[in-house]
C-alpha positions, 0 to 999 in steps of 0.5 A, a space after each residue: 464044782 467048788 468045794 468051799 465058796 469063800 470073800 476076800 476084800 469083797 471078792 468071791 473065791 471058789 475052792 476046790 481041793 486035791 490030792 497029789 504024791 511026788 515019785 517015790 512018796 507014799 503019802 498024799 499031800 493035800 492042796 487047795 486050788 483057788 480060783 476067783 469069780 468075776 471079771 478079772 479071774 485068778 487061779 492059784 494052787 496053795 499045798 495044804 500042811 496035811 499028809 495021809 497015806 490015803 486019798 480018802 482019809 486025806 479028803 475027809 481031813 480036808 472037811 474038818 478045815 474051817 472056812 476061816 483058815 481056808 481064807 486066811 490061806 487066801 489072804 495071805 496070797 493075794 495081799 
């Protein structure tokens, strides 16, 4: 289930988000997996400048980023 459904250039993109901590690191890092709708399905996964020592913190962080910042990410991907 995505967690944001953002357009780009009249494209559907669905939006989910992660958590991932390299060895040797005590915070979690946040990142956006992308992934969009339609005939000719992409997916890329963009890292989020968003840090917290917990995953649950760093989630509801996450909920507080705007639809627009999320597709201005996209964009500055697939254009």
């Amino acid at each position: 289930m995505a967690w944001r459904v953002v357009e780009h250039q009249d494209q559907v993109w669905k939006v989910s988000v992660a958590a991932e901590r390299c060895a040797n690191m005590t915070l979690w890092q946040l990142v956006l997996a992308f992934r969009s709708a339609g005939p000719e399905s992409t997916a890329f996964w963009k890292p989020y400048p968003l840090q917290s020592s917990s995953k649950s913190s760093l989630f509801a962080e996450a909920e507080r980023i705007s639809d627009d910042r999320i597709a201005e990410l996209l964009a500055e991907h697939v254009d």
